[in-house]
One Martini backbone bead per residue (centre of mass of N, CA, C, O) as a GRO file, in nm:
protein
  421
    1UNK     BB    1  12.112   4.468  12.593
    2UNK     BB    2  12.437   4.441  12.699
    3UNK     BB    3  12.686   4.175  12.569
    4UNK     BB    4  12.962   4.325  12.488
    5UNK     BB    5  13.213   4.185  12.724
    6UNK     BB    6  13.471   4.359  12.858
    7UNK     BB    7  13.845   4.409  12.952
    8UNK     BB    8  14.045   4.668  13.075
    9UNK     BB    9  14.311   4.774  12.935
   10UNK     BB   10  14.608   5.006  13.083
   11UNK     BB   11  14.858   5.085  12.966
   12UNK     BB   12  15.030   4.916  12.745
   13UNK     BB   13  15.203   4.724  12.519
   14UNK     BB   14  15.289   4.633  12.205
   15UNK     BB   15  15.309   4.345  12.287
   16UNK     BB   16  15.108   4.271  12.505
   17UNK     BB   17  14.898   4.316  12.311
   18UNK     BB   18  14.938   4.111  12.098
   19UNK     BB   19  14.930   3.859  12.282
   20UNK     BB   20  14.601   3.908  12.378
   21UNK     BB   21  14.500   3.878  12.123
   22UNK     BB   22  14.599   3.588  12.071
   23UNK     BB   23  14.492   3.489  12.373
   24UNK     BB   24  14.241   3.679  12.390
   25UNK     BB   25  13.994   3.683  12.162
   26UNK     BB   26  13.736   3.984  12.185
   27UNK     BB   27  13.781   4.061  12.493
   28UNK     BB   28  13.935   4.332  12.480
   29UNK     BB   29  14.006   4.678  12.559
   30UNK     BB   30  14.200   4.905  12.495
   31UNK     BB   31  14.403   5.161  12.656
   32UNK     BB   32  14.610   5.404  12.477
   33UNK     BB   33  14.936   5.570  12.386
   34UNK     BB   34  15.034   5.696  12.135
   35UNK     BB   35  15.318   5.661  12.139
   36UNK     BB   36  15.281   5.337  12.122
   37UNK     BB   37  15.150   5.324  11.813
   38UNK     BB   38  15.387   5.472  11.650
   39UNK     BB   39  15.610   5.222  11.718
   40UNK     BB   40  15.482   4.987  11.661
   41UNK     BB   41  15.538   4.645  11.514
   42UNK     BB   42  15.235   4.575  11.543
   43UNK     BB   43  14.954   4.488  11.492
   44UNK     BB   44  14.693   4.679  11.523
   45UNK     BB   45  14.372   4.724  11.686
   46UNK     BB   46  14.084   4.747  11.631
   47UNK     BB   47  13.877   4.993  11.675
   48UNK     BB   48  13.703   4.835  11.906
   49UNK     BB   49  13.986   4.740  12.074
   50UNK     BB   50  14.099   5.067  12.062
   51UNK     BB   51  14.185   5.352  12.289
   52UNK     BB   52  14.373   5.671  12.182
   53UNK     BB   53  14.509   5.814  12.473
   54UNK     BB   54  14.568   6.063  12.702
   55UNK     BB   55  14.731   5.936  13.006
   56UNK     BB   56  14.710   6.228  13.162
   57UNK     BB   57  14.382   6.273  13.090
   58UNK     BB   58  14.141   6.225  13.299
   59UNK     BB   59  13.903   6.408  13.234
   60UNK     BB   60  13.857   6.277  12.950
   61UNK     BB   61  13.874   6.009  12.951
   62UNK     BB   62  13.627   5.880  13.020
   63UNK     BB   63  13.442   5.991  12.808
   64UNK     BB   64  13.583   5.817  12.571
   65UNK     BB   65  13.501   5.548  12.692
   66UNK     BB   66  13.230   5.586  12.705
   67UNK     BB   67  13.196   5.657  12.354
   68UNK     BB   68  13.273   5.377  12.275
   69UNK     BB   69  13.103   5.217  12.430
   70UNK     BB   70  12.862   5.324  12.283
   71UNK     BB   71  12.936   5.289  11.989
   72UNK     BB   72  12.993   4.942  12.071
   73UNK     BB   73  12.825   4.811  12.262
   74UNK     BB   74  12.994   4.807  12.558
   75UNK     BB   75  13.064   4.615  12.870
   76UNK     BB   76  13.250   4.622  13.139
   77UNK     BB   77  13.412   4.321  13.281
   78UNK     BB   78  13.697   4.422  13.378
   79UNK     BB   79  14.028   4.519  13.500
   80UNK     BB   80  14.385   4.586  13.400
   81UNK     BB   81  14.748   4.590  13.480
   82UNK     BB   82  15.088   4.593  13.397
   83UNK     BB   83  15.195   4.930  13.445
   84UNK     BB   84  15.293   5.120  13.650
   85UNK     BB   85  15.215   5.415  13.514
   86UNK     BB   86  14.899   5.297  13.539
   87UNK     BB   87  14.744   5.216  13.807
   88UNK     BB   88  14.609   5.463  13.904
   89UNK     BB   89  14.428   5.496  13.631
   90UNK     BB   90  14.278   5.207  13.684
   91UNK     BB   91  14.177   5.272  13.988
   92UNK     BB   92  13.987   5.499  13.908
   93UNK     BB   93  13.814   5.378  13.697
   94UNK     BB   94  13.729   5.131  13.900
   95UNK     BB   95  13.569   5.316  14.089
   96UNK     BB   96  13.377   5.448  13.909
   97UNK     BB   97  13.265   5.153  13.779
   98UNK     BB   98  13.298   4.934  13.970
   99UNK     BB   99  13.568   4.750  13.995
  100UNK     BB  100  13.820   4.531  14.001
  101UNK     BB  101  14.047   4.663  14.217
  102UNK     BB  102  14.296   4.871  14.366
  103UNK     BB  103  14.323   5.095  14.532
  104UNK     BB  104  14.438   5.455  14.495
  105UNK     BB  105  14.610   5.410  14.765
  106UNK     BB  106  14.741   5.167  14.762
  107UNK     BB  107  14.889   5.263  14.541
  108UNK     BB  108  15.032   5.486  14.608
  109UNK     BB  109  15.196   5.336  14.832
  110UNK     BB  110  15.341   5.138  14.595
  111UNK     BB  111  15.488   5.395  14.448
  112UNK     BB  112  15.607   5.480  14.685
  113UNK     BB  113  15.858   5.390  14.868
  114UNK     BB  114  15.817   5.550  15.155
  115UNK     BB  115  15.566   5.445  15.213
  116UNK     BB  116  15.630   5.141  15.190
  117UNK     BB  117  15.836   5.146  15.404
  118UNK     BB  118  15.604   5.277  15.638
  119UNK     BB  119  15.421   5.046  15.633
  120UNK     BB  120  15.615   4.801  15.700
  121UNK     BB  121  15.738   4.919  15.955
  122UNK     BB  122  15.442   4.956  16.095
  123UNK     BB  123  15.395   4.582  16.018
  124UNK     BB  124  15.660   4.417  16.080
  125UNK     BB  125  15.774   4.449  15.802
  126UNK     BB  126  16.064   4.363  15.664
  127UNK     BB  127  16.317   4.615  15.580
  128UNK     BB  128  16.531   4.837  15.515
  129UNK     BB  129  16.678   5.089  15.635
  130UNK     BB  130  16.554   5.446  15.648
  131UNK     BB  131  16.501   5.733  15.431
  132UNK     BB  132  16.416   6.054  15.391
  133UNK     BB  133  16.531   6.252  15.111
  134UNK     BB  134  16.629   6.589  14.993
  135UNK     BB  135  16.951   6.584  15.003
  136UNK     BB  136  17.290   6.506  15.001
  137UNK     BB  137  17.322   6.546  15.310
  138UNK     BB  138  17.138   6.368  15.402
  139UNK     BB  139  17.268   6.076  15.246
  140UNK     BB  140  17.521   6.131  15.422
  141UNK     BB  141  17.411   6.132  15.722
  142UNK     BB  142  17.291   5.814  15.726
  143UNK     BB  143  17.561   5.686  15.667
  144UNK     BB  144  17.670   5.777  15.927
  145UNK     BB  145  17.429   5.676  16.150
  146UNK     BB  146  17.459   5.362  16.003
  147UNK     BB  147  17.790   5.259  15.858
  148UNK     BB  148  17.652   5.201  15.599
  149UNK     BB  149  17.599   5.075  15.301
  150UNK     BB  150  17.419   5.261  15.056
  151UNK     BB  151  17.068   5.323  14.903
  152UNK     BB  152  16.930   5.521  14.614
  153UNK     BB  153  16.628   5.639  14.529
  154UNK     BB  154  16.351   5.714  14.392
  155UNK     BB  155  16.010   5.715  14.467
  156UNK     BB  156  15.965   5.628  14.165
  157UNK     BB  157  15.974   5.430  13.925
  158UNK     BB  158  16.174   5.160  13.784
  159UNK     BB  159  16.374   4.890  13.921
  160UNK     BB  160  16.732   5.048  13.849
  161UNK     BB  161  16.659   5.359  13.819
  162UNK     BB  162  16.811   5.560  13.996
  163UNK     BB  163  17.003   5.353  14.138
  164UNK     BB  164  17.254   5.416  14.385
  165UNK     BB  165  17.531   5.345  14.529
  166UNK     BB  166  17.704   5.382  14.851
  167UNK     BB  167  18.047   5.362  14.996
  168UNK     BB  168  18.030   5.686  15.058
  169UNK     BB  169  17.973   6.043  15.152
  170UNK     BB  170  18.038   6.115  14.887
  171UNK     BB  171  17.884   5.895  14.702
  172UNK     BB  172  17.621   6.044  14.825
  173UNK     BB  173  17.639   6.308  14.688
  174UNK     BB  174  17.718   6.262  14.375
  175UNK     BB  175  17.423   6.102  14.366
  176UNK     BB  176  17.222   6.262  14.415
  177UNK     BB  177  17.279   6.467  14.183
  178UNK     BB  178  17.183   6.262  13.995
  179UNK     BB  179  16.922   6.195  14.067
  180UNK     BB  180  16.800   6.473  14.050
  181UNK     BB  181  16.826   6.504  13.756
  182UNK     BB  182  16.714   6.292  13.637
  183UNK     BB  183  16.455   6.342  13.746
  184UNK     BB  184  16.398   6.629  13.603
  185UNK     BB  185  16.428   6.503  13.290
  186UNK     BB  186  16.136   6.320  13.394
  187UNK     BB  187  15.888   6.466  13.397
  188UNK     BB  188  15.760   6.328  13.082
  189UNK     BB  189  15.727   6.072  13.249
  190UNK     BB  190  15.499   5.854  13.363
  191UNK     BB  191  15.684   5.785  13.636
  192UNK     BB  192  15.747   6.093  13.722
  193UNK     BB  193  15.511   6.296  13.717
  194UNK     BB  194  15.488   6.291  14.069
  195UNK     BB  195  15.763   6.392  14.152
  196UNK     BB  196  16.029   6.477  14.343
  197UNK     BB  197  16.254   6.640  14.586
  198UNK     BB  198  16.238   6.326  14.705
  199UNK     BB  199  16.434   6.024  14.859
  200UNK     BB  200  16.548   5.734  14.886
  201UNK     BB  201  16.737   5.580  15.201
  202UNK     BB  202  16.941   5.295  15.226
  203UNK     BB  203  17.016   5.010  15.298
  204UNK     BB  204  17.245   4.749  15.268
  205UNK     BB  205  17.162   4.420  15.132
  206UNK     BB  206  17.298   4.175  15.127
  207UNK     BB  207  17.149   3.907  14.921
  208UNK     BB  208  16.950   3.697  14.798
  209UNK     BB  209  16.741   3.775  14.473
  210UNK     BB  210  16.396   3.802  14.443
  211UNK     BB  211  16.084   3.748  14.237
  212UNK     BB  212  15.728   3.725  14.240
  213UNK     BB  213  15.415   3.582  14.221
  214UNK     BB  214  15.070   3.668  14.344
  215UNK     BB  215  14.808   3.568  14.517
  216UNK     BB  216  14.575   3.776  14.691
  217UNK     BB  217  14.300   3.649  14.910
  218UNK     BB  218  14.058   3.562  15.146
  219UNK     BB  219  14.213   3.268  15.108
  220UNK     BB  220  14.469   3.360  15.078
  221UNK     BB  221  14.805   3.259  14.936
  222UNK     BB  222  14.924   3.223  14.594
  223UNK     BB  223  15.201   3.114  14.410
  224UNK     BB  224  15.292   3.158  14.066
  225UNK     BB  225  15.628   3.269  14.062
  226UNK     BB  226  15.956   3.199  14.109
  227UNK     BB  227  16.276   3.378  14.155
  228UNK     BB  228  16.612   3.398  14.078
  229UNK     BB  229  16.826   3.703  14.052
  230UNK     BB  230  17.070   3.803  13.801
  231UNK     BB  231  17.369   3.984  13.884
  232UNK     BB  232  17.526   4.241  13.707
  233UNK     BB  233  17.850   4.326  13.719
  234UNK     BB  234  17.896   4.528  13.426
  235UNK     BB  235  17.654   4.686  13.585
  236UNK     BB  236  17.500   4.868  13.711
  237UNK     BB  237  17.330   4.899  13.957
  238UNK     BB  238  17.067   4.652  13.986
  239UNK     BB  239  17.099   4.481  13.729
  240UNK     BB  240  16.968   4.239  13.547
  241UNK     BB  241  17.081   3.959  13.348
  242UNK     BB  242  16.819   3.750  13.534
  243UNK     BB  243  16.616   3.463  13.560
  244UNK     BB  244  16.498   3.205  13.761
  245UNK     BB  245  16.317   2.927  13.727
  246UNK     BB  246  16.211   2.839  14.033
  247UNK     BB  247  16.183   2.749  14.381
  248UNK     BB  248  16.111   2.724  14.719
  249UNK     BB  249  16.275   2.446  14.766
  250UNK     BB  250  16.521   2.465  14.615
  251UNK     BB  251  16.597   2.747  14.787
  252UNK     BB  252  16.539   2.672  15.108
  253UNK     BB  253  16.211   2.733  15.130
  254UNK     BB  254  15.939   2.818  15.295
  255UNK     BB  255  15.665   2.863  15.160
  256UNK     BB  256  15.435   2.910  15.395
  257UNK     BB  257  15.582   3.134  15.504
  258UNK     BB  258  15.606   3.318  15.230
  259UNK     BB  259  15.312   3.363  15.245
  260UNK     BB  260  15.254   3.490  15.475
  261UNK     BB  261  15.438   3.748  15.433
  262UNK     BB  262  15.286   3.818  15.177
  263UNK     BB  263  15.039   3.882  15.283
  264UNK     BB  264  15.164   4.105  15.514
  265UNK     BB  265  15.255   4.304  15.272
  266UNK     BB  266  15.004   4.362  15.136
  267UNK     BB  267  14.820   4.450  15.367
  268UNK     BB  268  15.033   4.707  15.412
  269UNK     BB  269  14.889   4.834  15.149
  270UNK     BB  270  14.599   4.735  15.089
  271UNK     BB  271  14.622   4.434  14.975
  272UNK     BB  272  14.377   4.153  14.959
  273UNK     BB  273  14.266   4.157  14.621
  274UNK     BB  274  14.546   4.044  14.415
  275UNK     BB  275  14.772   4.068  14.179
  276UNK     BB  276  15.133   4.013  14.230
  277UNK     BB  277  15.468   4.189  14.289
  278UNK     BB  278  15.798   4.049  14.451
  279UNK     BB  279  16.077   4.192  14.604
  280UNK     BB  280  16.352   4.013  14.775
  281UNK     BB  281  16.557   3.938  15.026
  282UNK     BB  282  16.773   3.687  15.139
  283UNK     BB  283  16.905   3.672  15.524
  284UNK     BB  284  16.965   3.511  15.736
  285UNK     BB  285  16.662   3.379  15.692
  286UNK     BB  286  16.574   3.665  15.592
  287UNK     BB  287  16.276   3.832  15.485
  288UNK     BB  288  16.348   4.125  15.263
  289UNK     BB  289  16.141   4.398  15.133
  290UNK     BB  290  16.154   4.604  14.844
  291UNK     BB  291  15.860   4.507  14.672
  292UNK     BB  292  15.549   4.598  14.566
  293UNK     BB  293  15.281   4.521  14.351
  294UNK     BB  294  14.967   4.514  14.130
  295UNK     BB  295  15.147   4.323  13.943
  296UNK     BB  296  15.294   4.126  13.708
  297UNK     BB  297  15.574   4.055  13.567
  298UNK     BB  298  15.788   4.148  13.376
  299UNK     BB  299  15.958   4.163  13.110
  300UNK     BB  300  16.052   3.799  13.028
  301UNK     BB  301  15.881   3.624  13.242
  302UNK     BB  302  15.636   3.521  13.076
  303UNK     BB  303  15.777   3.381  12.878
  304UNK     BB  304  15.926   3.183  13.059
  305UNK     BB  305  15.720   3.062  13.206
  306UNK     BB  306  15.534   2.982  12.929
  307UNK     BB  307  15.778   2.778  12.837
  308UNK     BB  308  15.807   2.619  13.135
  309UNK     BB  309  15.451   2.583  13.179
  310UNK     BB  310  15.233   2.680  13.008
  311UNK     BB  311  15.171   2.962  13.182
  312UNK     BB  312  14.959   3.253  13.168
  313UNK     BB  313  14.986   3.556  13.327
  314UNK     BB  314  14.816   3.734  13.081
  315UNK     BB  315  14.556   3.564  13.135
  316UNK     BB  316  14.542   3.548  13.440
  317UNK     BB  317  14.446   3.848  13.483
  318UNK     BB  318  14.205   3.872  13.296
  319UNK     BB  319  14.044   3.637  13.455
  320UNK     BB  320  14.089   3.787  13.772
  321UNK     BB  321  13.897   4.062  13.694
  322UNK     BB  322  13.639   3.861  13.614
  323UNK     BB  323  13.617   3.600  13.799
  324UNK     BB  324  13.806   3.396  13.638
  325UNK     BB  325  13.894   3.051  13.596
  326UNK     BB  326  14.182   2.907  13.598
  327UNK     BB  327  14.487   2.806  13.567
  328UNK     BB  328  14.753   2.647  13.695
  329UNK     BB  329  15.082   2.608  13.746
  330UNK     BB  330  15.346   2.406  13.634
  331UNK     BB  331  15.636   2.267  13.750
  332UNK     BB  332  15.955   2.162  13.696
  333UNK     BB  333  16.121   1.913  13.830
  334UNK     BB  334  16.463   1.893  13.650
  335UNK     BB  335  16.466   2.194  13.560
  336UNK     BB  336  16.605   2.540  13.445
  337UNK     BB  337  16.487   2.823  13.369
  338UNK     BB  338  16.619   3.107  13.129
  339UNK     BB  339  16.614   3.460  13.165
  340UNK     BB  340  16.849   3.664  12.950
  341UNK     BB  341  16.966   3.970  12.944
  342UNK     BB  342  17.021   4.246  12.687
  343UNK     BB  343  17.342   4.462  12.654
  344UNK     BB  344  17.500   4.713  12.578
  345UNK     BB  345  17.857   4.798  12.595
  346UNK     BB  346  17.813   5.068  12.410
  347UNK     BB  347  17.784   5.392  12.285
  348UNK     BB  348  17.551   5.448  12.005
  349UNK     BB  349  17.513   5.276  11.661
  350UNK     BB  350  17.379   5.036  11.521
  351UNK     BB  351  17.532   4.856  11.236
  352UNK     BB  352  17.518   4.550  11.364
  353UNK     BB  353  17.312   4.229  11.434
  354UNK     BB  354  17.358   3.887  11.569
  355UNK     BB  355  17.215   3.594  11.670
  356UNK     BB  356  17.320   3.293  11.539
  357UNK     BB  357  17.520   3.179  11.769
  358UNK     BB  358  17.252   3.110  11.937
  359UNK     BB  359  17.048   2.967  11.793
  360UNK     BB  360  17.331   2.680  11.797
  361UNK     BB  361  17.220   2.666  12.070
  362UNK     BB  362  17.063   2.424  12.288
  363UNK     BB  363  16.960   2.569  12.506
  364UNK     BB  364  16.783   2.782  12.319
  365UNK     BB  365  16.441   2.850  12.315
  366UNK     BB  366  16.448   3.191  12.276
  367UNK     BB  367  16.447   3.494  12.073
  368UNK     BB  368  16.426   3.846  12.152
  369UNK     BB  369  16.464   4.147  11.949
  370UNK     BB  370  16.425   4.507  11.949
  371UNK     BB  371  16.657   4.572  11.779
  372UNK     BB  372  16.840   4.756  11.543
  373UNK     BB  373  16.980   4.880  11.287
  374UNK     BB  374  17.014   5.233  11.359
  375UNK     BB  375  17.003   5.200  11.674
  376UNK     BB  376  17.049   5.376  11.959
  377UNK     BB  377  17.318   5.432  12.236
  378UNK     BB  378  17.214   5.492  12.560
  379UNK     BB  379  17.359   5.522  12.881
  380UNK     BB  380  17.381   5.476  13.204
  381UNK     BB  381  17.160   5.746  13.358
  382UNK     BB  382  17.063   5.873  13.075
  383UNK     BB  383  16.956   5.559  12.990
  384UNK     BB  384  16.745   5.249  13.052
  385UNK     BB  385  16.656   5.159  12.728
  386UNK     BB  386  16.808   5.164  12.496
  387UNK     BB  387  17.059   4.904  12.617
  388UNK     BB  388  16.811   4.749  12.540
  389UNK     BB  389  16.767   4.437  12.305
  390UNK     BB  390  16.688   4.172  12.474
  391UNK     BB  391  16.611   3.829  12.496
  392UNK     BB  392  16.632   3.502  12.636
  393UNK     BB  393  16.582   3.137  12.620
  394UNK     BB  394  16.635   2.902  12.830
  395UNK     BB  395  16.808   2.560  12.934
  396UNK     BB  396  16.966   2.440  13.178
  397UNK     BB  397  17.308   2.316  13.291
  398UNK     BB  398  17.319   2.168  13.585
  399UNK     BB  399  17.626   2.119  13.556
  400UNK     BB  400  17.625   2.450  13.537
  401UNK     BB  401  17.662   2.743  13.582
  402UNK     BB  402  17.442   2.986  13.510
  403UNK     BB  403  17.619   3.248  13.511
  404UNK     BB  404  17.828   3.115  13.319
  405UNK     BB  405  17.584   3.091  13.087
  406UNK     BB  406  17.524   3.396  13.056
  407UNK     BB  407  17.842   3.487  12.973
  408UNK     BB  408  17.819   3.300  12.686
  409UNK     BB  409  17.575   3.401  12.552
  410UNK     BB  410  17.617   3.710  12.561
  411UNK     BB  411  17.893   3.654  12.333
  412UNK     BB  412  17.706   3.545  12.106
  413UNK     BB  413  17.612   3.872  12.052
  414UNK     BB  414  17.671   4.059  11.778
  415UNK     BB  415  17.740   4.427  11.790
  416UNK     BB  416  17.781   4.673  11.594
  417UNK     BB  417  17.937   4.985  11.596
  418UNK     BB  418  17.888   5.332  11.611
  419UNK     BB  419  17.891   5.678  11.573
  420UNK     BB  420  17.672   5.882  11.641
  421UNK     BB  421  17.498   6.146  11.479
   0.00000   0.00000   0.00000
């Protein structure tokens, strides 16, 4: 009998597939797309515990996976996924082995972003005001009818890739050209490759900007770590600067509330059963839903979390797929902390990059970059990856704006640029 039992990991990066490595050791079995094993700066992992295949290709995948297990007398008992762009095959596989997870229906509706906010306008989950646009006409039109500044978005996607504001008619045809050109040239992204050619059109809606994990289950909502987002002025609409790692009650909200209402949420998508992120912002004391997943939140989070409160946001996903009982986090009560992205300010080749100066502030306790010299920057909308360099995790100073401490941080890294060839 089989007893050398595994839970699957689909589709997710080398970097966290290194951290689950090291923290959850002998448990897990990766399934990964070689694209991601060919750049990767860690230690592959052993041959019985990473299976490199193309997941754009359902109908091998299966096979594949069952002559592994088979190979190493494996069976699988929890499937796991971090990234968007995965979850839909972790769905099927999950359905065909009978795994916890949550269904592909599901998935479907909290990828496409029309159907999210159509499940949840039809369950009084309040969301801003929204349209289906095929053309730039669509959301110039939608401007017009409700005379409000708009956000367009593209269906699938994820963050703030080719999502553009519109503070007029024009710049609603204009910015629609863009994002429809952009969807275009992704179509060989998986997180594109469902894409159409029709986006959501939506109220532009001024609040307070969060971000949370939680756990829903038949006994209720449990909050795993909630976030207050700190938004980027010198940058593309939507990117976010950082996140404060801060509680319900700091920030003037009823916990229990929350909970309800997120509740509410996940079940108008059809998630009873799963480990969530959701983004929502407050207005006038209203909490307006913009996106939820069947995933831990990503970025710089689980790493801020961990350092903040020791809670492994990445084991205990592991461990809630296999009904396994984890550890719950504690929050600091005295103090913020603070994980802050960091991003170049102009396209190019990178001649060196310096972090010294970020080392000797004491308020920082971890820099991660993941660029060096010779790596290559380009700009958004054309680029929302390579732009990216790393993030800080520091310990705010109470008595100072975070907001102003994330911008003397942010300049204390060096950059060196030159014309890329």
């Amino acid at each position: 009998m089989k007893d050398n039992k595994k839970i699957l990991v689909v589709g997710t990066t080398s970097d966290y597939i290194d951290w689950l490595r090291r923290e959850t050791p002998g448990r897990i079995l990766f399934l990964t797309d070689p694209s991601v094993r060919r750049v990767a700066k860690e230690q592959a992992p052993t041959a019985d515990e990473e299976i490199l295949c193309d997941l754009t290709r359902l109908d091998s995948i299966r096979s594949t996976l069952q002559n592994h297990l088979d190979r190493w007398n494996m069976v699988l008992s929890g499937i796991a996924c971090f990234d968007c762009e995965s979850l839909e095959l972790a769905a099927f596989l999950a359905e065909d082995l009978a795994l916890r997870f949550p269904s592909v229906q599901s998935i479907r509706t909290c990828r496409d972003k029309y159907a999210m906010s159509t499940s949840w306008h039809n369950s009084g989950v309040k969301t801003p005001r929204f349209a289906l646009a095929g053309t730039e006409d669509d959301a110039a039109d939608f401007m017009s009818k409700t005379g409000k500044t708009c956000v367009l978005k593209p269906l699938s996607g994820s963050g703030s890739e080719l999502v553009f504001l519109c503070e007029t008619t024009s710049d609603c045809r204009s910015m629609a050209r863009l994002l429809l050109d952009g969807v275009g040239k992704r179509r060989e992204n998986r997180l594109y490759r469902a894409a159409t050619d029709c986006f959501l059109v939506e109220e532009y809606v001024d609040g307070l900007e969060y971000s949370c994990d939680f756990l829903v289950t038949k006994q209720g909502v449990e909050i795993l770590r909630f976030s207050r987002k700190i938004k980027a002025s010198d940058a593309p609409f939507g990117t976010m600067m950082g996140y404060v790692l801060t509680t319900c009650t700091r920030e003037g909200l009823s916990k229990s509330r929350l909970e309800v209402l997120l509740g509410k949420a996940a079940g108008a998508l059809g998630l009873t059963d799963a480990l969530c992120m959701a983004d929502f912002l407050v207005c006038d004391d209203e909490i307006i839903f913009l996106e939820l997943s069947p995933r831990p939140g990503g970025d710089c989070i689980p790493s801020l979390l961990h350092l903040a409160t020791g809670f492994d946001i990445l084991r205990f996903a592991v461990d809630f797929s296999e009904n396994v009982s984890s550890e719950w986090p504690s929050f600091p009560a005295d103090t913020s902390y603070v994980g802050l992205r960091l991003h170049a300010k102009k396209p190019g080749r990178i001649r060196a990059i310096r972090a010294e100066d970020l080392c000797q502030d004491q308020r920082v306790k971890d820099i991660r970059l993941i660029r060096q010299a010779g790596h290559t920057v380009t700009l958004p909308p054309l680029d929302y990856d390579s732009w990216y360099l790393g993030h800080v995790l520091f310990k705010a100073d109470a008595q100072t704006d975070v907001q102003g401490q994330c911008d003397s941080l942010r300049r204390l890294l060096s950059v060196e640029m030159e014309a890329a060839l």
